[in-house]
PDB file with one MODEL, atoms N, CA, C and O in Angstrom:
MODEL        1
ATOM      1  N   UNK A   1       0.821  -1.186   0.000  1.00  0.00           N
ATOM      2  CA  UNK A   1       0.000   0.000   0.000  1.00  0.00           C
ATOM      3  C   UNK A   1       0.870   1.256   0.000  1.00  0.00           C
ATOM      4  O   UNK A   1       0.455   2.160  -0.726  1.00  0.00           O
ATOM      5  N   UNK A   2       1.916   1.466   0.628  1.00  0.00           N
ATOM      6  CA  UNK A   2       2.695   2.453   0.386  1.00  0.00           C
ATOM      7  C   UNK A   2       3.641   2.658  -0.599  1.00  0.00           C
ATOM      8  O   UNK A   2       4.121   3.759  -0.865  1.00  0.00           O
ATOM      9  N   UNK A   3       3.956   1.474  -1.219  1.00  0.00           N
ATOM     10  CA  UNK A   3       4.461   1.186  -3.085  1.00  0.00           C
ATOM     11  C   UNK A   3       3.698   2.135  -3.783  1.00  0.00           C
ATOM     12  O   UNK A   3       4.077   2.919  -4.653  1.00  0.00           O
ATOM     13  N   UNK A   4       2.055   1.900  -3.078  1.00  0.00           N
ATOM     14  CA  UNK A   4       0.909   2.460  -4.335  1.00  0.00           C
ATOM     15  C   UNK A   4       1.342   4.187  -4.301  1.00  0.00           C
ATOM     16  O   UNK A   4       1.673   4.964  -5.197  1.00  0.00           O
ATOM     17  N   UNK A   5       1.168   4.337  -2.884  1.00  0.00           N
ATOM     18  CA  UNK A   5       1.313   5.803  -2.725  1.00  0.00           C
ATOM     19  C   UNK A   5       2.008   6.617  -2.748  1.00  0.00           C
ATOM     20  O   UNK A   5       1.700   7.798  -2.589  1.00  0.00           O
ATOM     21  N   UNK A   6       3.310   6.110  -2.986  1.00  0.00           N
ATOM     22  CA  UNK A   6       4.181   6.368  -3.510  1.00  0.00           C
ATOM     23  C   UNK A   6       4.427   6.444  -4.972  1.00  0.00           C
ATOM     24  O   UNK A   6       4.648   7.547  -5.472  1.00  0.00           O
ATOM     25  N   UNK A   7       4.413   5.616  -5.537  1.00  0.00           N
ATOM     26  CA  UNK A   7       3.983   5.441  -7.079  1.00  0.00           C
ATOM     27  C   UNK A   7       2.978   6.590  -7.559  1.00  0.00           C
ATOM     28  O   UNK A   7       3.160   7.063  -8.681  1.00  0.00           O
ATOM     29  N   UNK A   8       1.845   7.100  -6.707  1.00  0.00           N
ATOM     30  CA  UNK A   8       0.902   7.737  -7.508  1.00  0.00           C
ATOM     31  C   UNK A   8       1.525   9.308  -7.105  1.00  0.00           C
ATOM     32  O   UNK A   8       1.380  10.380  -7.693  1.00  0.00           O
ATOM     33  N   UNK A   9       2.293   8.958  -5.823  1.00  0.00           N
ATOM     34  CA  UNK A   9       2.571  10.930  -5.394  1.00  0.00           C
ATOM     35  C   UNK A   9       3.763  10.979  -6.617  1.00  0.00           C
ATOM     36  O   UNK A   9       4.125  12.051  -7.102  1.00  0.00           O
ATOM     37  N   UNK A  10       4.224   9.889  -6.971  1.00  0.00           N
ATOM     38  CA  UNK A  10       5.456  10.611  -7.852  1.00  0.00           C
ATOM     39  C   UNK A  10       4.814  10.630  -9.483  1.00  0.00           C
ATOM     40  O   UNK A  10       4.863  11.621 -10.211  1.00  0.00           O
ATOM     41  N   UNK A  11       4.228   9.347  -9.854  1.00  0.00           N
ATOM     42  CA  UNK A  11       2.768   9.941 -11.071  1.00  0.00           C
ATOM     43  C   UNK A  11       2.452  11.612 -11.203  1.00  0.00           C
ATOM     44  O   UNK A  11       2.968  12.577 -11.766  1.00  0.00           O
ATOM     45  N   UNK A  12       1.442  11.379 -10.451  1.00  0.00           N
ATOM     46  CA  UNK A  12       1.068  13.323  -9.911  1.00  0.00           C
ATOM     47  C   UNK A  12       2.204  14.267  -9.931  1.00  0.00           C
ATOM     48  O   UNK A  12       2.232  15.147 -10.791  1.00  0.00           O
ATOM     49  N   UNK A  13       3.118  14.158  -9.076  1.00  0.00           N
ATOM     50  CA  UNK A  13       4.331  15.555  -9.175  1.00  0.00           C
ATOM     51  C   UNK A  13       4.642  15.715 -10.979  1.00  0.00           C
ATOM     52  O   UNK A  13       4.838  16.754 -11.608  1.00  0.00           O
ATOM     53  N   UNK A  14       4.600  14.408 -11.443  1.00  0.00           N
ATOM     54  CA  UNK A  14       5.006  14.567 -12.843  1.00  0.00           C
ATOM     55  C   UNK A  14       4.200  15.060 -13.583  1.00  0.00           C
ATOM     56  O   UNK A  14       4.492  15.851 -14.480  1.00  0.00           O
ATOM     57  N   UNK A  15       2.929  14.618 -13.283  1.00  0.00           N
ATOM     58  CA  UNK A  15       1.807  14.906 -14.471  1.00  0.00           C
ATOM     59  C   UNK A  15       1.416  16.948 -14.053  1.00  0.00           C
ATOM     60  O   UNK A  15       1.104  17.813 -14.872  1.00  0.00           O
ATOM     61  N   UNK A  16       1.590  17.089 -12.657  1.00  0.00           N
ATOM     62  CA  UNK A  16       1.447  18.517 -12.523  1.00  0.00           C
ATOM     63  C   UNK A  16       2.960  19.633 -12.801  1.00  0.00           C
ATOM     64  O   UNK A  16       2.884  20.808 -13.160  1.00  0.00           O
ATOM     65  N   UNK A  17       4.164  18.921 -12.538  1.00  0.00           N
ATOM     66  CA  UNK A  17       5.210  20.110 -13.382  1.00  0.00           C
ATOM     67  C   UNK A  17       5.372  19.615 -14.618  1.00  0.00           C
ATOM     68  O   UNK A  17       6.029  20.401 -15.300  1.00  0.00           O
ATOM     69  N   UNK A  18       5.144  18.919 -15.035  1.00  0.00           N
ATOM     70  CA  UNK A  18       5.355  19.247 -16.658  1.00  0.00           C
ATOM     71  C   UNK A  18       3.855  20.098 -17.568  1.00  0.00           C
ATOM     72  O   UNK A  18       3.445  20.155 -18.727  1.00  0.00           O
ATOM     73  N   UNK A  19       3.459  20.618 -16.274  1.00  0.00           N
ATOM     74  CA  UNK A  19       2.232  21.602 -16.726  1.00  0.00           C
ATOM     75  C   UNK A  19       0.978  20.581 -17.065  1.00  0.00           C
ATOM     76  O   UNK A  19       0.097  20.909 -16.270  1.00  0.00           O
ATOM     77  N   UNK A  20       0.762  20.095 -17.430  1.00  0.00           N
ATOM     78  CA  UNK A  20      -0.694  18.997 -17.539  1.00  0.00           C
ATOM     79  C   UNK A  20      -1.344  19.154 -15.988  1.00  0.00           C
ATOM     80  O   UNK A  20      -0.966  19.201 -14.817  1.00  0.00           O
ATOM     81  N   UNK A  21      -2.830  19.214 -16.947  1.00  0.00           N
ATOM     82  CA  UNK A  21      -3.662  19.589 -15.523  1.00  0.00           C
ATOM     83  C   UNK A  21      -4.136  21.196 -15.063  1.00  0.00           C
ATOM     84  O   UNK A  21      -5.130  21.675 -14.517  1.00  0.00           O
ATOM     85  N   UNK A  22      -3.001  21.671 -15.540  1.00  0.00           N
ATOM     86  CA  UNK A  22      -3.141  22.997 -14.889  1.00  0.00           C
ATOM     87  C   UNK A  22      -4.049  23.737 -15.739  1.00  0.00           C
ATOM     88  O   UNK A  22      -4.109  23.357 -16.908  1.00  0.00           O
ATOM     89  N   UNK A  23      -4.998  25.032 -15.276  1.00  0.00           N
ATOM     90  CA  UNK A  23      -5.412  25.857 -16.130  1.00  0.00           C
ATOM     91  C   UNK A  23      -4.844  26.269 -16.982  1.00  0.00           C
ATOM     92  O   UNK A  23      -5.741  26.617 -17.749  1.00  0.00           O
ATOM     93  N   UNK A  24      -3.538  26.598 -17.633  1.00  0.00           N
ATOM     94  CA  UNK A  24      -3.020  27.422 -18.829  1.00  0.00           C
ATOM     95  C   UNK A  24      -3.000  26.170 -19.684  1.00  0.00           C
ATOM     96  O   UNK A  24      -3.102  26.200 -20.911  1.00  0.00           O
ATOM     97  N   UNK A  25      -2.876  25.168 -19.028  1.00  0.00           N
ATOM     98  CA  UNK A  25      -2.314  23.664 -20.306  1.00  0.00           C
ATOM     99  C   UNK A  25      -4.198  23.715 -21.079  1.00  0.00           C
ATOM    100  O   UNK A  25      -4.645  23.641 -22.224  1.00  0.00           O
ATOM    101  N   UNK A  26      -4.744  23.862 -19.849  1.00  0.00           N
ATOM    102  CA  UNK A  26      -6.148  23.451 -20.331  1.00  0.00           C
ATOM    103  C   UNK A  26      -6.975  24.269 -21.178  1.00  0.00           C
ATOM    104  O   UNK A  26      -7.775  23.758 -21.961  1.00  0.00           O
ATOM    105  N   UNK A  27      -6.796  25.745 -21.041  1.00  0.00           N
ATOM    106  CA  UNK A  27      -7.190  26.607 -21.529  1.00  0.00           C
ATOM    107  C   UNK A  27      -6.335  26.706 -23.176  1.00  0.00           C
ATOM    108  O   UNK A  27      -6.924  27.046 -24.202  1.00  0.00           O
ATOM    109  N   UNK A  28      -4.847  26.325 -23.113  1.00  0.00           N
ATOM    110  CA  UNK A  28      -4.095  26.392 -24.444  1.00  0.00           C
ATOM    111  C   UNK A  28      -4.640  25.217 -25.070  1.00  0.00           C
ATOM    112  O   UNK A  28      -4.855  25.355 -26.274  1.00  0.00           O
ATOM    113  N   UNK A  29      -4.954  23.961 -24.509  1.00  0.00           N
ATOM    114  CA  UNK A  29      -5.679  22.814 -25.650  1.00  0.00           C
ATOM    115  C   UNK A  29      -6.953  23.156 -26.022  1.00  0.00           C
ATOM    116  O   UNK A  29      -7.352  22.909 -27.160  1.00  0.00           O
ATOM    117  N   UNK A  30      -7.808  23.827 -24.999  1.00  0.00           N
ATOM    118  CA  UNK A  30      -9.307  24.235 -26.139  1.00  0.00           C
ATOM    119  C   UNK A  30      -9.134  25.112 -26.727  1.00  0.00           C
ATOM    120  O   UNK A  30      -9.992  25.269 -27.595  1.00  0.00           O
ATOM    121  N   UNK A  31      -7.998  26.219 -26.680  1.00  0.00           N
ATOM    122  CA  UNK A  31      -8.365  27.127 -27.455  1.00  0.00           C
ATOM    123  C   UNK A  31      -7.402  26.872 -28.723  1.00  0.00           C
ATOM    124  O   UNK A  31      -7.527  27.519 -29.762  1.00  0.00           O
ATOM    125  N   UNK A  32      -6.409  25.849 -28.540  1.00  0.00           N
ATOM    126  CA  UNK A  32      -5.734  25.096 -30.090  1.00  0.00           C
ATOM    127  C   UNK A  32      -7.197  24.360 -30.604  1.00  0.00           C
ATOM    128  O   UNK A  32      -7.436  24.417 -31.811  1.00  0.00           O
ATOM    129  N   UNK A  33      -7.783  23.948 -30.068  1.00  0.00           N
ATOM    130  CA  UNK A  33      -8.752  22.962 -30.772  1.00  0.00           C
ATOM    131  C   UNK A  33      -9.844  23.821 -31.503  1.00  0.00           C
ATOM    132  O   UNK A  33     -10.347  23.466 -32.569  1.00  0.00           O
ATOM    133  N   UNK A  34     -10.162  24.948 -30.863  1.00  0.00           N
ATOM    134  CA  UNK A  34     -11.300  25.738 -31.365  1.00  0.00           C
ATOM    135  C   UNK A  34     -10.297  26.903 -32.246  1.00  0.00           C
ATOM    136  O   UNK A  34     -10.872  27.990 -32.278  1.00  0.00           O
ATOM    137  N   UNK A  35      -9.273  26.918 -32.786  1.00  0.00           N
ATOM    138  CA  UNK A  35      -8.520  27.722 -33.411  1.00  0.00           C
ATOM    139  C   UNK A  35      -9.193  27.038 -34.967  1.00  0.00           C
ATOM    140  O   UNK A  35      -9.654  27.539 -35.993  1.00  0.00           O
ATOM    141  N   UNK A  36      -8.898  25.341 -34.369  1.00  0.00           N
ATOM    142  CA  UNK A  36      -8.901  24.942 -36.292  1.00  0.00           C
ATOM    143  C   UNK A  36     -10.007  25.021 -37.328  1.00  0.00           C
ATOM    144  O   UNK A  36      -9.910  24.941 -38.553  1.00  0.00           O
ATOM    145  N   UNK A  37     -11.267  25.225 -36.437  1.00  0.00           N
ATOM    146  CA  UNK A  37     -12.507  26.377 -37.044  1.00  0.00           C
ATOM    147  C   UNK A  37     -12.086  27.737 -37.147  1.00  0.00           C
ATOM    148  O   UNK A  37     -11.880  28.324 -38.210  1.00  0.00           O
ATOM    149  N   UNK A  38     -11.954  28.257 -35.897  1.00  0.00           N
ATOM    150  CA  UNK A  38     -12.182  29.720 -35.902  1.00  0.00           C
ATOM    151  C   UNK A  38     -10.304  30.040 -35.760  1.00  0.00           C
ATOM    152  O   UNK A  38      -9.819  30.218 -34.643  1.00  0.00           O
ATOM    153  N   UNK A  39      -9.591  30.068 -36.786  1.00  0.00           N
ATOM    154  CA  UNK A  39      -8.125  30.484 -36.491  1.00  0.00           C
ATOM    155  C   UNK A  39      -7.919  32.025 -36.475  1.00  0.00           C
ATOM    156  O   UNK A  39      -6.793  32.494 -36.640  1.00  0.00           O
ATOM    157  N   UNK A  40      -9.043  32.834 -36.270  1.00  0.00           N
ATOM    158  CA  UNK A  40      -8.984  34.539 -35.770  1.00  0.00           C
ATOM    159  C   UNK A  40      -8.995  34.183 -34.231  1.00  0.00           C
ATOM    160  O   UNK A  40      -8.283  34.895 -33.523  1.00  0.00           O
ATOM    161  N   UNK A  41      -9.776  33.083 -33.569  1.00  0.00           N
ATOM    162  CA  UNK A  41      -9.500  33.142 -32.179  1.00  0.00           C
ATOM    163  C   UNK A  41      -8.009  32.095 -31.576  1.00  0.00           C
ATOM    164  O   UNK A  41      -7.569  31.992 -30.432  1.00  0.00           O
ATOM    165  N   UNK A  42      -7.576  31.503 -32.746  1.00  0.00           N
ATOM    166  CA  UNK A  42      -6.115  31.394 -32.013  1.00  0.00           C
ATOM    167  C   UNK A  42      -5.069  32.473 -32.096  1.00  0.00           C
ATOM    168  O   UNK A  42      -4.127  32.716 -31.342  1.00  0.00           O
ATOM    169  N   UNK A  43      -5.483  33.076 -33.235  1.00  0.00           N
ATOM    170  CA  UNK A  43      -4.210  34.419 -33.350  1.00  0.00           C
ATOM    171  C   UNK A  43      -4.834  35.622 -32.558  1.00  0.00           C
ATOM    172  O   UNK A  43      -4.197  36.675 -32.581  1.00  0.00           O
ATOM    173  N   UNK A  44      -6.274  35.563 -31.703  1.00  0.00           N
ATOM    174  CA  UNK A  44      -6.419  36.470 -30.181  1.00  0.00           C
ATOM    175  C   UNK A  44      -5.645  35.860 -29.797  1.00  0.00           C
ATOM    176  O   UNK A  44      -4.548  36.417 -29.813  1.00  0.00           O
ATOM    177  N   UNK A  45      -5.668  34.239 -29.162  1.00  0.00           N
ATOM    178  CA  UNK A  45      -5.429  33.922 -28.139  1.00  0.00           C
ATOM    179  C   UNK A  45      -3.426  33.891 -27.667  1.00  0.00           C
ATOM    180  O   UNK A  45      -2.718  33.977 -26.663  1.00  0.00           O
ATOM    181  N   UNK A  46      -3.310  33.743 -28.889  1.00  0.00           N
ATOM    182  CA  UNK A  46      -1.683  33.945 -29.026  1.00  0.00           C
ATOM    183  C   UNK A  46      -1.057  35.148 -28.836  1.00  0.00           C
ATOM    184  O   UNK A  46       0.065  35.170 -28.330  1.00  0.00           O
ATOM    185  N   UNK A  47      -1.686  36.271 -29.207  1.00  0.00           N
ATOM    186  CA  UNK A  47      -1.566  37.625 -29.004  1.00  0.00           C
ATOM    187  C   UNK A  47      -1.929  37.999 -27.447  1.00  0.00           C
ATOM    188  O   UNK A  47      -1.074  38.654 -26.850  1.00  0.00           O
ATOM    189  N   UNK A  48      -2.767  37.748 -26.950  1.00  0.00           N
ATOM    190  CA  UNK A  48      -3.143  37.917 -25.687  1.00  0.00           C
ATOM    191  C   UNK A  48      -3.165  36.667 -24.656  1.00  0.00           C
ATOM    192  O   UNK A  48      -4.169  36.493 -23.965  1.00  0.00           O
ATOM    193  N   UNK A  49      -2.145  35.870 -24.564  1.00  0.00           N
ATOM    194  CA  UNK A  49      -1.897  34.392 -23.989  1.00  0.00           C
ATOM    195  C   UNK A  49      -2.138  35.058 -22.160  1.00  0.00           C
ATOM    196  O   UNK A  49      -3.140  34.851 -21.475  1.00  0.00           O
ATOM    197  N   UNK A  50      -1.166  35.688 -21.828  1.00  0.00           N
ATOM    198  CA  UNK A  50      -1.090  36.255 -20.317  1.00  0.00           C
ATOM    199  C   UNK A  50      -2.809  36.574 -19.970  1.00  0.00           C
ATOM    200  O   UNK A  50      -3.346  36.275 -18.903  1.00  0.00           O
ATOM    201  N   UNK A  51      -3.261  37.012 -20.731  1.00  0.00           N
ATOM    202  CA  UNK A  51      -4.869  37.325 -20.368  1.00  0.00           C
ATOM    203  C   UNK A  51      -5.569  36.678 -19.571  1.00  0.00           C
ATOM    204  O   UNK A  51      -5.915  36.691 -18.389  1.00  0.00           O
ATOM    205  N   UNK A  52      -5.784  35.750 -21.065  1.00  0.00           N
ATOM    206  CA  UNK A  52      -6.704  34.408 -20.962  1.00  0.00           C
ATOM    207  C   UNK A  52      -6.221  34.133 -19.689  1.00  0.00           C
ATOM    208  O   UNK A  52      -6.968  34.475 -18.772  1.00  0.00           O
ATOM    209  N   UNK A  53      -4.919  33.481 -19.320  1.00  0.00           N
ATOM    210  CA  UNK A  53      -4.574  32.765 -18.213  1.00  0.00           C
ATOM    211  C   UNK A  53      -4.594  33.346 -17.427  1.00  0.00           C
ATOM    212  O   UNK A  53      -4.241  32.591 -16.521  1.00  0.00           O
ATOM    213  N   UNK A  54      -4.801  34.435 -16.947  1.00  0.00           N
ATOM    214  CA  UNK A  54      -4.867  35.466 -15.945  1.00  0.00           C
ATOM    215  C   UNK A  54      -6.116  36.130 -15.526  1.00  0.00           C
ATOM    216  O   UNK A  54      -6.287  36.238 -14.312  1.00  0.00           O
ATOM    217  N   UNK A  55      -6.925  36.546 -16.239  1.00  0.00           N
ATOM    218  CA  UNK A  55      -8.232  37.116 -16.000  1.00  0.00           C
ATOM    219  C   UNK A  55      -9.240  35.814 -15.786  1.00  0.00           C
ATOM    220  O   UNK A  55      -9.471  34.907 -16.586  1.00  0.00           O
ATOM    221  N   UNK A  56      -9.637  35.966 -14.771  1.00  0.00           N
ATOM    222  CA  UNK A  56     -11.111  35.357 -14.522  1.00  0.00           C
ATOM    223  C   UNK A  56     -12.216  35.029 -15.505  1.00  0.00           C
ATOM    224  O   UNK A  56     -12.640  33.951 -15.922  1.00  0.00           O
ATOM    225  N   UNK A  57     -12.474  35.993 -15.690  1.00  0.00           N
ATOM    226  CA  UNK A  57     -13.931  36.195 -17.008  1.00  0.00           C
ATOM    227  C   UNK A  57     -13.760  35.630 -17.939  1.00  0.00           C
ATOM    228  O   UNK A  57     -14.724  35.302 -18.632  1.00  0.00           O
ATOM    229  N   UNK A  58     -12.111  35.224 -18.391  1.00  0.00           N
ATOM    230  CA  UNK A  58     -11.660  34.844 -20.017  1.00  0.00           C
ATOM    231  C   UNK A  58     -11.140  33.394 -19.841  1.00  0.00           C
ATOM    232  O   UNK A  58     -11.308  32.673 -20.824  1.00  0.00           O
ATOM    233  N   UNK A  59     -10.687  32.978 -19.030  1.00  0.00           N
ATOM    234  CA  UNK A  59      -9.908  31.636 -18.362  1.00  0.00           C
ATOM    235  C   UNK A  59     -11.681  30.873 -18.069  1.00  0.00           C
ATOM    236  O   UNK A  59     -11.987  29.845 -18.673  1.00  0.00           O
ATOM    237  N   UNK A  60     -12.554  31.473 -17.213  1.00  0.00           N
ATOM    238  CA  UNK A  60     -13.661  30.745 -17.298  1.00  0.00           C
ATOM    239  C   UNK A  60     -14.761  30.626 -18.456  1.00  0.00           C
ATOM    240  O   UNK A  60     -15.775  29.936 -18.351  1.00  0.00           O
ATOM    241  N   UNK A  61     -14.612  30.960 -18.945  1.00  0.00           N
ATOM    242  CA  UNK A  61     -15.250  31.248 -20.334  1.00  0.00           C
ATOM    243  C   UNK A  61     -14.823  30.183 -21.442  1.00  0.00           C
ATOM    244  O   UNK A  61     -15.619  29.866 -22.326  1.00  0.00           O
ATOM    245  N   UNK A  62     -13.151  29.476 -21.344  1.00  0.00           N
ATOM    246  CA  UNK A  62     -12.792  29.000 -22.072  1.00  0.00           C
ATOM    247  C   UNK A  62     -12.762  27.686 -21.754  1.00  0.00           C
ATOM    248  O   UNK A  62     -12.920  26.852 -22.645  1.00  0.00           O
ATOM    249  N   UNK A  63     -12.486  27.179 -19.991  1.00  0.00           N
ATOM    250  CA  UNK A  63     -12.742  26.330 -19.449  1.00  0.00           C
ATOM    251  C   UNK A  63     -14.217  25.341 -19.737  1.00  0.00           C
ATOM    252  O   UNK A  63     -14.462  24.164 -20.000  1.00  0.00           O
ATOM    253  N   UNK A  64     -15.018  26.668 -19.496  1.00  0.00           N
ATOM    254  CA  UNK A  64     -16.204  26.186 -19.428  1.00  0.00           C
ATOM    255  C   UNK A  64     -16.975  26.025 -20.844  1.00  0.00           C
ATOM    256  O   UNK A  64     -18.200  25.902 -20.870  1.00  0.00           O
ATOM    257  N   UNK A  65     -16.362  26.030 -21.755  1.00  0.00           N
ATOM    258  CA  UNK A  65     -16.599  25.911 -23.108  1.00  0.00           C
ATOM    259  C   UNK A  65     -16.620  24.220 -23.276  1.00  0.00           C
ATOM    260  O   UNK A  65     -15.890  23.363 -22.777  1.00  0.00           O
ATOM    261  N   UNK A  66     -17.529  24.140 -24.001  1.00  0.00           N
ATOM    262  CA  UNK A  66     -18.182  22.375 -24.743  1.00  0.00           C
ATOM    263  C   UNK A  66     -17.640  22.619 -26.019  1.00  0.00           C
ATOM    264  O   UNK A  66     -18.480  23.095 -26.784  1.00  0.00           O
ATOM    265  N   UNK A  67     -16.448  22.445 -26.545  1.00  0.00           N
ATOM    266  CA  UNK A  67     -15.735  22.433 -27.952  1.00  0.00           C
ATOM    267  C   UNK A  67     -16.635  21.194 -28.856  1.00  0.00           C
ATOM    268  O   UNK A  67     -16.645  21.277 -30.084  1.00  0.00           O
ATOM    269  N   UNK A  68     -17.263  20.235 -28.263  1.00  0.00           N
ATOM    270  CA  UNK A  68     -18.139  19.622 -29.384  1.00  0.00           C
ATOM    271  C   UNK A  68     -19.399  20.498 -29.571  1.00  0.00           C
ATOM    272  O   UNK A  68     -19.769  20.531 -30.744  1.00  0.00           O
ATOM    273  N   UNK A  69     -19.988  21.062 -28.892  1.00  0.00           N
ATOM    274  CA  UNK A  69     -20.966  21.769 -28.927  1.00  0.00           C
ATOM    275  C   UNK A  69     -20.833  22.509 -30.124  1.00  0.00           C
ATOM    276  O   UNK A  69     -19.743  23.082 -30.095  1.00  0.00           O
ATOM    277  N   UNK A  70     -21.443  22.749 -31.143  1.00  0.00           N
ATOM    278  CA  UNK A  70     -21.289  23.699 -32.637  1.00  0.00           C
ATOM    279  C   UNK A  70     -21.349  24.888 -31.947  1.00  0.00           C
ATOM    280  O   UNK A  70     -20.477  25.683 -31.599  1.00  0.00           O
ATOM    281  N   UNK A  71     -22.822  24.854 -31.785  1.00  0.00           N
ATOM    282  CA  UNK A  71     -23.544  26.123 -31.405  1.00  0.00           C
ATOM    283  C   UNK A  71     -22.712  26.993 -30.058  1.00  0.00           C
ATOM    284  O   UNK A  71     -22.574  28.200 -29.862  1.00  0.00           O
ATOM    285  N   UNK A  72     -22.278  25.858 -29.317  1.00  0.00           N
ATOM    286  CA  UNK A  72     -21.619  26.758 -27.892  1.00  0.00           C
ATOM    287  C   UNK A  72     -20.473  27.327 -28.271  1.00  0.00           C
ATOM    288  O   UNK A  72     -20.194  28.452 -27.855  1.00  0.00           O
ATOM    289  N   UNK A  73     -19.466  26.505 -29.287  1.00  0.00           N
ATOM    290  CA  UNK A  73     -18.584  26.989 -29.963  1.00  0.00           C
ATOM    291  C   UNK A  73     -18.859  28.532 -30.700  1.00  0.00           C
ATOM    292  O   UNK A  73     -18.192  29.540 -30.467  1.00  0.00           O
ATOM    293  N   UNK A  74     -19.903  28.442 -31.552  1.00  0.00           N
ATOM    294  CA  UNK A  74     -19.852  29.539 -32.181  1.00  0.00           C
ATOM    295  C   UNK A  74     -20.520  31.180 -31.739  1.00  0.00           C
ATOM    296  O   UNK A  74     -20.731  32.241 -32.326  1.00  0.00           O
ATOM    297  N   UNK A  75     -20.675  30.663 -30.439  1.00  0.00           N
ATOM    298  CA  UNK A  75     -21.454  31.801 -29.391  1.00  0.00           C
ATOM    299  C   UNK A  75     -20.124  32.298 -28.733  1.00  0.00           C
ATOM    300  O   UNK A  75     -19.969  33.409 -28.224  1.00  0.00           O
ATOM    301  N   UNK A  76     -19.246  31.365 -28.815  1.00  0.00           N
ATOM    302  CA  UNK A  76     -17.865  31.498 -27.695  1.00  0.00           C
ATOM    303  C   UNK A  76     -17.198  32.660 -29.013  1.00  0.00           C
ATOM    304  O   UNK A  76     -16.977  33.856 -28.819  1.00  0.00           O
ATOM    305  N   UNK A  77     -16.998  31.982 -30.206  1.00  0.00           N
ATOM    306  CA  UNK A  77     -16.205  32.621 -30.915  1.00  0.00           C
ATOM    307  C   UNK A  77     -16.890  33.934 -31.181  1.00  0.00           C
ATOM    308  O   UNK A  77     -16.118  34.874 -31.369  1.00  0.00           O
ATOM    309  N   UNK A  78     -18.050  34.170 -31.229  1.00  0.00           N
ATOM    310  CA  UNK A  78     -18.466  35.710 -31.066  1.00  0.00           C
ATOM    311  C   UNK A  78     -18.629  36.160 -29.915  1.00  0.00           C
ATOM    312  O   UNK A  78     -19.186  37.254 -30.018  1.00  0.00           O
ATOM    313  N   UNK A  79     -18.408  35.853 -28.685  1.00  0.00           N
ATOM    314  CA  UNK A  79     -18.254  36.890 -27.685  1.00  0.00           C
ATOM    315  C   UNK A  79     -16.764  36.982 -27.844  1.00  0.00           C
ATOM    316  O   UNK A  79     -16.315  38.122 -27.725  1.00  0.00           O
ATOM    317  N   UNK A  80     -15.991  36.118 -28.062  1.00  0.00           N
ATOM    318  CA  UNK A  80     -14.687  36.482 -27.805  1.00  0.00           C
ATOM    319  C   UNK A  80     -14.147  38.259 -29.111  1.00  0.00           C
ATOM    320  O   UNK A  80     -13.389  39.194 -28.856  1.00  0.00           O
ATOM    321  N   UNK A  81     -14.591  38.103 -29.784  1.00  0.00           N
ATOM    322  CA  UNK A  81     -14.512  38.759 -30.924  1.00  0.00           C
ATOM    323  C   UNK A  81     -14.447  39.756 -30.394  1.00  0.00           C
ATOM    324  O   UNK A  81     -13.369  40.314 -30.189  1.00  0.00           O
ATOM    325  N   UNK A  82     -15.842  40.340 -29.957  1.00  0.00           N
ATOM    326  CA  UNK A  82     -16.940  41.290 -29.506  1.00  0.00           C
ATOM    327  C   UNK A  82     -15.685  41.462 -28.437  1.00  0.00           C
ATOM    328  O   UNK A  82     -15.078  42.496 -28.714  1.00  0.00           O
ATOM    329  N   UNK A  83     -15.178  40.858 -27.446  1.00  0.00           N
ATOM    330  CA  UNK A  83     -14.852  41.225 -26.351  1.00  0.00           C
ATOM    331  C   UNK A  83     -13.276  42.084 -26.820  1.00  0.00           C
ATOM    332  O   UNK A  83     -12.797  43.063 -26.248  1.00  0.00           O
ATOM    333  N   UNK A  84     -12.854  41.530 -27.726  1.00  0.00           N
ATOM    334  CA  UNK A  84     -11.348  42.241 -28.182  1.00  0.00           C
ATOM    335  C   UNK A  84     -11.517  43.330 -29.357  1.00  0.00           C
ATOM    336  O   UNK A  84     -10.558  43.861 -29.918  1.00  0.00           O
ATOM    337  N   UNK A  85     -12.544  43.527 -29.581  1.00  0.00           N
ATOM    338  CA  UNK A  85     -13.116  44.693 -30.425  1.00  0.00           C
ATOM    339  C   UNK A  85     -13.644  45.963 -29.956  1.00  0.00           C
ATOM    340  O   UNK A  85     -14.100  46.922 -30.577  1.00  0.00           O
ATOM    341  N   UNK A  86     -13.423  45.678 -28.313  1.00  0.00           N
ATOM    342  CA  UNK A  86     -13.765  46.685 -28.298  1.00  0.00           C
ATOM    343  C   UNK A  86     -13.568  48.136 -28.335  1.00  0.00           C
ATOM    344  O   UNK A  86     -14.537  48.892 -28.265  1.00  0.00           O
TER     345      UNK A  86
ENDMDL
END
């Protein structure tokens, strides 16, 4: 039993510093994934990377995004628009 727990605390230390897991890893894979429709919101998101990962409103917004969703997708990609237009 302490093989296991050991085994999984050193699993974990790995899977959390090599960044996996974390909000910026998570927020940079949906917003690579929703780039290959909408590639005006990967060249926001590349332009304004510190943001996203930093502001509240924009980090949850992206989190909380359903990338299979069409429709949620394409509500995301026009507020985001709207929001850097302004």
């Amino acid at each position: 039993m302490i093989i296991f727990d050991l085994v999984f605390d050193l699993f974990f230390a790995i899977y959390t510093s090599l960044g996996f897991g974390t909000k910026e890893y998570k927020i940079q894979a949906k917003m690579e994934k929703v780039g290959k429709q909408y590639p005006i919101l990967l060249n926001i998101y590349q332009t304004n990377q510190k943001l996203f990962e930093t502001d509240d409103y924009l980090g949850n917004l992206v989190l909380n995004l359903n990338v299979k969703n069409e429709e949620a997708t394409k509500e995301f990609a026009s507020i985001i628009q709207q929001y850097f237009n302004k």
